[in-house]
C-alpha positions in Angstrom: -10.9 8.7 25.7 -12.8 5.8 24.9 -12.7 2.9 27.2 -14.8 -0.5 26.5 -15.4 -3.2 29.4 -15.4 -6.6 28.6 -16.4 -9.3 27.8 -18.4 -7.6 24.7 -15.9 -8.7 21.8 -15.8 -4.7 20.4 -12.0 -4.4 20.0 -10.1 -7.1 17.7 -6.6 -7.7 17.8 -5.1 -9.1 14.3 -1.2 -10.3 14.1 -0.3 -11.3 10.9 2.4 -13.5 10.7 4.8 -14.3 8.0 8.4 -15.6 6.8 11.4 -13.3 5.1 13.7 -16.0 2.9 16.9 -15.0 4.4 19.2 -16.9 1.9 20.0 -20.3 1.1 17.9 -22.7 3.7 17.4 -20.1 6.4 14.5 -17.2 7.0 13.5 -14.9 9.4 10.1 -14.4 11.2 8.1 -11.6 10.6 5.1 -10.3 12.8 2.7 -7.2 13.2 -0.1 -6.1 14.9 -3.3 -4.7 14.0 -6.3 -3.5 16.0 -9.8 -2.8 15.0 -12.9 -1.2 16.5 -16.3 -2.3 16.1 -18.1 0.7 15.2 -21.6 -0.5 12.9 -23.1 -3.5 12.5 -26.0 -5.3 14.2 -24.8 -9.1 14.5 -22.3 -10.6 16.5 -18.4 -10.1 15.8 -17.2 -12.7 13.9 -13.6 -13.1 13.9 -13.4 -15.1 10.3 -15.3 -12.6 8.7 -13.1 -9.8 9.8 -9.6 -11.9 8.8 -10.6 -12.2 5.4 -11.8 -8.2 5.4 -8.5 -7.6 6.5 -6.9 -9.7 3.6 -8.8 -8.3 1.2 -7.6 -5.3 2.2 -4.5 -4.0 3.9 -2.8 -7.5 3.4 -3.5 -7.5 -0.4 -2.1 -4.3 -0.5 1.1 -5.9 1.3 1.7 -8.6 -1.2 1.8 -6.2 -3.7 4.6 -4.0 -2.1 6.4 -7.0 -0.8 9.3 -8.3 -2.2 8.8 -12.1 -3.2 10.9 -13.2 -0.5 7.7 -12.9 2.0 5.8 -15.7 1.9 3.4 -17.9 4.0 2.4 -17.2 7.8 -1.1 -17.0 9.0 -3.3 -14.0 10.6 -4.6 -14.8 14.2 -7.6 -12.9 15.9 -8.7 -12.8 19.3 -11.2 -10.3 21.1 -8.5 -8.1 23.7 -11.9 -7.1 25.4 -13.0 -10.8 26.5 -10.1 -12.9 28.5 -11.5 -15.8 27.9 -11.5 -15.7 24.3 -9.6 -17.9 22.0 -7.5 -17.3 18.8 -8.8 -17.8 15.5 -6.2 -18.5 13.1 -6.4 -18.5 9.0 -3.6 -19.6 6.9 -2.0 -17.1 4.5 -1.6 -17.3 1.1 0.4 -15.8 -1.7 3.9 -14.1 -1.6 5.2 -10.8 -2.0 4.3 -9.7 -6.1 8.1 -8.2 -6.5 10.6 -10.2 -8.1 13.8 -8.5 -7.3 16.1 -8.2 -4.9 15.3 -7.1 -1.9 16.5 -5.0 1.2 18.3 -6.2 4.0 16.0 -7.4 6.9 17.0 -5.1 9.0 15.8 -2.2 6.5 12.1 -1.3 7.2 9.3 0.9 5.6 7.9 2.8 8.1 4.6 4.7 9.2 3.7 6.3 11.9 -0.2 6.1 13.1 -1.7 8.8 14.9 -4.6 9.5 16.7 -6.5 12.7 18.2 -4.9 12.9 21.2 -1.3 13.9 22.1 1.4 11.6 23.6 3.2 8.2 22.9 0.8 6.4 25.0 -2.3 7.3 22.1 0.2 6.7 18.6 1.8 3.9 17.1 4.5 2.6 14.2 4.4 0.1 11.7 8.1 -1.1 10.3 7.9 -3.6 7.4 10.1 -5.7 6.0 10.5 -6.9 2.7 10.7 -4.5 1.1 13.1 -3.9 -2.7 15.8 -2.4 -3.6 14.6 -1.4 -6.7 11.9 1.1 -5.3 14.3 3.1 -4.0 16.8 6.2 -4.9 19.7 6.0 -2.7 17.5 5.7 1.0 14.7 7.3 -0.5 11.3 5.7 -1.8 10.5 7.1 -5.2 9.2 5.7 -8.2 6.6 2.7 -9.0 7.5 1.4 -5.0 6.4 4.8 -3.7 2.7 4.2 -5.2 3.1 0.8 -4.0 3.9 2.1 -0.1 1.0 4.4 -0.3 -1.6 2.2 -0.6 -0.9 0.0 1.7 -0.8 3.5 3.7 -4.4 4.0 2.4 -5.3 0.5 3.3 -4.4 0.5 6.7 -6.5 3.7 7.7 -9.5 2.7 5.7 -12.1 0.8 8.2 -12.7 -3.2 7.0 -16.1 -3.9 6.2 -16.7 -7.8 6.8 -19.3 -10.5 5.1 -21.6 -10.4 8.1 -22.1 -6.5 7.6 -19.8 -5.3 10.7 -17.7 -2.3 10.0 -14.4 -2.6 11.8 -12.1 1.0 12.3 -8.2 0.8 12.6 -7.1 1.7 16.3 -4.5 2.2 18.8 -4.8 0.8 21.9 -2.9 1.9 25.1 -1.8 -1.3 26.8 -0.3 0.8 29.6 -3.6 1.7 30.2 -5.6 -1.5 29.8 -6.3 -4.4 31.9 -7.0 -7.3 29.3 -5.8 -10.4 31.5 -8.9 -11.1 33.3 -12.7 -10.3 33.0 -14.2 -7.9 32.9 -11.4 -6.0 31.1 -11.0 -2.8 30.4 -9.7 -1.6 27.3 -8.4 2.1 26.7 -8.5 2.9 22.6 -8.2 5.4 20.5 -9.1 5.6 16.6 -6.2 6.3 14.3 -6.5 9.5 12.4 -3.6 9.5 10.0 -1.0 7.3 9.0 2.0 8.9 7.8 4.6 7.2 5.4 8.2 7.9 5.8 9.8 8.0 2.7 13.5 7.1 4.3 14.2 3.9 4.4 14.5 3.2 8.7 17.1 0.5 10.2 16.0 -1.8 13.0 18.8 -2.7 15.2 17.3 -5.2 16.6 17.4 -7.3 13.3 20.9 -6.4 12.1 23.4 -9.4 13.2 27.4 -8.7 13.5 28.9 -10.0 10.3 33.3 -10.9 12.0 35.3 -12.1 9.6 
């Protein structure tokens, strides 16, 4: 299991931020969370560099699936690995390519991320939002919105190659596991091995509000 020590600014942490047009004047905000490995590169970690890797890449894929209702937010960067370091946030741009209507917030795409080793502690989930009603049959994805969902399964299990020559692998970390609040940290990671797309459409209760009449 591989565990770094900080400060040494090897394990990223990425949440990309965004808002869901919720009707009329309101929205809802939308966040995930991304983590990435340093695994090549000879020069110092650069946390602009990697943001606009990452929105290149798995974000670009994003906009594509998204419905248009997503739009704005920002991606924000810090080092997990150093305490002391500070965010680095870059403004997003764009909206979500699909212009029809779209699933309830509370409907999410989901994908589960997997690693080597067994136990909840060593995988993770991704749920997204905005996503369309069109690319689906009944609770299933299918169609054009299938191909859409796949890449941006692709995209998030491909490692991000920034401008300054660092490659960058997708990981989970183990928080339970991890002391990140002071130096020197200790970070427990593990690189993710498969991402697997559900192709139900998933329900976060969370997100769904009473409707009384």
């Amino acid at each position: 299991m591989p565990v770094t020590i900080g400060p040494s600014k090897l394990i990223a942490q990425l949440i990309l931020k965004g808002t869901l047009a919720a009707g009329g004047s309101s929205s809802k905000n939308i966040a995930a969370n991304f983590y990435y490995q340093r695994i090549v590169g000879g020069v110092a970690s650069d946390k602009a560099a990697l943001s606009a890797a990452f929105l290149a890449g798995p974000y670009a894929a994003m906009l594509a699936a998204f419905n248009q209702a997503w739009s704005l937010g920002t991606s924000n960067i810090r080092f997990l690995d150093d305490a002391l370091d500070p965010t680095v946030t870059t403004a997003l741009a764009g909206a979500g390519a699909i212009a029809t209507d779209r699933m309830p917030s509370y409907n999410a795409i989901f994908m589960l991320l997997q690693t080597g080793v067994r136990g909840k502690r060593f995988r993770g989930s991704k749920h997204f939002a905005a996503g369309n009603e069109a690319d689906t049959t009944g609770d299933i994805l299918s169609g054009a919105g299938l191909g859409r969902w796949q890449a941006v399964q692709t995209a998030i299990l491909a490692p991000l190659v920034d401008g300054v020559g660092v490659t960058w692998n997708p990981c989970i970390v183990s928080f339970s596991l991890s002391q990140v609040k002071t130096n020197p940290t200790s970070v427990t990671w593990n690189p993710i091995t498969a991402v697997i797309l559900d192709l139900t459409v998933g329900t976060m209760r969370k997100r769904k509000v009473k409707t009384v009449i």
